[in-house]
C-alpha positions as CSV (number, residue, x, y, z in Angstrom):
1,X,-13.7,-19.3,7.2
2,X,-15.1,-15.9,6.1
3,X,-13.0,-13.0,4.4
4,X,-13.8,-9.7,6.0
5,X,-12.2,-6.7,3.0
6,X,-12.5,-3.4,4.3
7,X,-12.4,-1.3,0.9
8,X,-10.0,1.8,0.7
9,X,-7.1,3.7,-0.8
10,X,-3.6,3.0,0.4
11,X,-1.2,5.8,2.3
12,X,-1.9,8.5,4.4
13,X,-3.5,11.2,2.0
14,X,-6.5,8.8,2.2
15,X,-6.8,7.6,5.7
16,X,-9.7,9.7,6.8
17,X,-11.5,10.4,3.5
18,X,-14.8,8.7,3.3
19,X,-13.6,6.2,0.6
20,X,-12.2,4.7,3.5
21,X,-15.0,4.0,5.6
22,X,-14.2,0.1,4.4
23,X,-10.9,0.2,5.8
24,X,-12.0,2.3,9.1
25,X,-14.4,-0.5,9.7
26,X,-11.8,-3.4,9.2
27,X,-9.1,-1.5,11.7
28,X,-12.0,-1.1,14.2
29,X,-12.9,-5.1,14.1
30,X,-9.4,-6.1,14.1
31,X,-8.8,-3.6,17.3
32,X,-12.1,-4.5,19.1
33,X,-10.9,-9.0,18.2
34,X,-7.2,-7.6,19.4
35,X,-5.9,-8.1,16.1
36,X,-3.9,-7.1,13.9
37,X,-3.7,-6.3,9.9
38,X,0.2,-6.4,9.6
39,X,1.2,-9.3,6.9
40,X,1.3,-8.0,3.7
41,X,0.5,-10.5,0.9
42,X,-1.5,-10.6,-2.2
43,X,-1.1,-6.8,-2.8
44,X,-3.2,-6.6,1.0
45,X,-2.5,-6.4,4.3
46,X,-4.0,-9.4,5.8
47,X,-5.0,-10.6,9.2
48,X,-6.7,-13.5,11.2
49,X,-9.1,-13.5,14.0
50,X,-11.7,-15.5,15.4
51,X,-15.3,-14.0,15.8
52,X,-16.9,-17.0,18.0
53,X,-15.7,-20.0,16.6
54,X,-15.2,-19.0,13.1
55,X,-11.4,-18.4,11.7
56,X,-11.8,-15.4,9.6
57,X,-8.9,-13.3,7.8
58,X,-9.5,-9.6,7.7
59,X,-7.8,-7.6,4.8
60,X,-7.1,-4.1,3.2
61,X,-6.4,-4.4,-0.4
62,X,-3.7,-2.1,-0.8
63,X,-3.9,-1.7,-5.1
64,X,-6.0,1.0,-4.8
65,X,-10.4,1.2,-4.7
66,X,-10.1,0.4,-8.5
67,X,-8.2,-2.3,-8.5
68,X,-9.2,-4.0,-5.6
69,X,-10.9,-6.9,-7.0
70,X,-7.2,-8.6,-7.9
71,X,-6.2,-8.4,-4.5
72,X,-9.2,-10.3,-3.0
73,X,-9.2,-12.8,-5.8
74,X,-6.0,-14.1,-4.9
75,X,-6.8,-13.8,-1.2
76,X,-10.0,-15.9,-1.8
77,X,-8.2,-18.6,-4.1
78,X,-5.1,-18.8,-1.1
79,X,-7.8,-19.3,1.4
80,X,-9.8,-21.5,-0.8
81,X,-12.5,-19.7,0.4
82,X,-15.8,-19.3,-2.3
83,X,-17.5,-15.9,-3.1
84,X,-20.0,-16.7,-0.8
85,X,-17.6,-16.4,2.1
86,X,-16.8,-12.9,1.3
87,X,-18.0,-10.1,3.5
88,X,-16.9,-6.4,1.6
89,X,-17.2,-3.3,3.4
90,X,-17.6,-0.4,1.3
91,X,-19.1,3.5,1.9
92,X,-22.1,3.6,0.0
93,X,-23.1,7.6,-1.3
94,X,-26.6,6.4,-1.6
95,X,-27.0,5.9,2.1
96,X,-27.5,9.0,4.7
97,X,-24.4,9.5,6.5
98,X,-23.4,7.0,9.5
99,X,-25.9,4.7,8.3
100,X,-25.3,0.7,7.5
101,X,-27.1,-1.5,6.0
102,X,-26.4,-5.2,5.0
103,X,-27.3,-7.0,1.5
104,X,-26.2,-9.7,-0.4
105,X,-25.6,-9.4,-4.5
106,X,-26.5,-6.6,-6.5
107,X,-24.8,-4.2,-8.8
108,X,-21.9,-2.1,-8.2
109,X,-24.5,1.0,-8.7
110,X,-21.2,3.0,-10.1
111,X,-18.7,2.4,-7.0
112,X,-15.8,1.5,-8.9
113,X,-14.3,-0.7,-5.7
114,X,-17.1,-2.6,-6.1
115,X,-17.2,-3.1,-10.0
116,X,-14.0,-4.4,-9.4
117,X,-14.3,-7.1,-7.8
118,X,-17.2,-8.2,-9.7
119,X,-15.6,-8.1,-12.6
120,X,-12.3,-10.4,-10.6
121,X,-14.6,-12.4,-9.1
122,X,-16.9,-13.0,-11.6
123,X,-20.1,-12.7,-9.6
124,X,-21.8,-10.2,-7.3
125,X,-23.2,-12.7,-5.0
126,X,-21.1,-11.7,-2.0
127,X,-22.0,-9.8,1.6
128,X,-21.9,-6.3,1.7
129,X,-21.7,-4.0,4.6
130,X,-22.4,-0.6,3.0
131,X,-21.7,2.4,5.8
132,X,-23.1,5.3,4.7
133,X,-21.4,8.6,3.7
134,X,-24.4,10.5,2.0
135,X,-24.3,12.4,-1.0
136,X,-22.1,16.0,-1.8
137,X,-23.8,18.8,-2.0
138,X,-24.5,20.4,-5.2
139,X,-21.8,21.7,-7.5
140,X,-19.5,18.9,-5.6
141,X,-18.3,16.0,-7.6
142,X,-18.9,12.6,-6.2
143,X,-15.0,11.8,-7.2
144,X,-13.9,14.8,-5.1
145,X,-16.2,14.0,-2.5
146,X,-15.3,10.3,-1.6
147,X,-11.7,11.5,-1.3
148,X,-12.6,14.3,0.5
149,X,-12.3,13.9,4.7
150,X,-14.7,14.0,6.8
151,X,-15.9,17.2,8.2
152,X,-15.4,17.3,12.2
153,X,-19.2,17.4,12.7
154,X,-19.4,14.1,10.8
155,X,-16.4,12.1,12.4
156,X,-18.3,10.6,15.6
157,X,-21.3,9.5,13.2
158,X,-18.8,7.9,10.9
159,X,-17.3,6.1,14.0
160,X,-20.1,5.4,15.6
161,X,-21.3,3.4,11.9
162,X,-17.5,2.2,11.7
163,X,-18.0,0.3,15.3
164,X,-21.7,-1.1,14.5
């Protein structure tokens, strides 16, 4: 079994804001599997799917980006599922928008979602899909920026890295 987390912020102010790229992904697998992230449990919203012939549960942590690693620690001991089962998709400033790259372990290089669940988890030896949103401009803080929305000129790159 593998435990696809889409990383986010709960509620409609943050649905398009490019802390949500995690969650965007999720919602796009889950649509593309025709399935559906409706049962709430474990502060998430949880769902299964098959992708081949693997049983995997998709999730959106609903305590917030900061807190998300108690959500998926208790998703991962219900499942008893091991770190190395764990797929996290995140947005990732350091990467040029509508990029994604894949890596396994490292630091949480500042992204507070991430730091997290390391610190829940007790190890950073788990998948990562990191889609990226690039960095502000000058003068912009990188707090306002990843809950800022995506400009319109950005949106199909976003979903374009959100479907790969």
């Amino acid at each position: 079994m593998k435990i696809i987390v889409g990383l986010g912020n709960p509620g409609r102010k943050y649905a398009r804001t490019r802390h949500n790229a995690g969650f965007m992904a999720v919602d796009e697998l889950a649509g593309g599997l025709h399935g559906d992230i409706t049962q709430e449990k474990h502060h998430a919203l949880l769902g299964r799917v098959r992708i081949d012939s693997t049983e995997s549960v998709l999730a959106k942590p609903q305590t917030y980006m900061n807190d998300s690693g108690r959500a998926v620690g208790a998703i991962l001991r219900d499942a008893y599922a091991a770190v190395a089962d764990l797929i996290v998709i995140h947005d990732e400033l350091d990467l040029p928008l509508g990029s994604v790259r894949v890596k396994i372990g490292g630091g949480h290089g500042g992204h507070n979602g991430l730091r997290s669940l390391i610190e829940h988890l007790g190890s950073s030896e788990f998948i990562r899909v990191r889609i990226g949103i690039g960095r502000p401009d000058p003068g912009i803080e990188s707090a306002d920026y990843v809950l800022s929305p995506f400009r319109a000129e950005e949106r199909e790159l976003v979903a374009q890295a959100t479907a790969r």
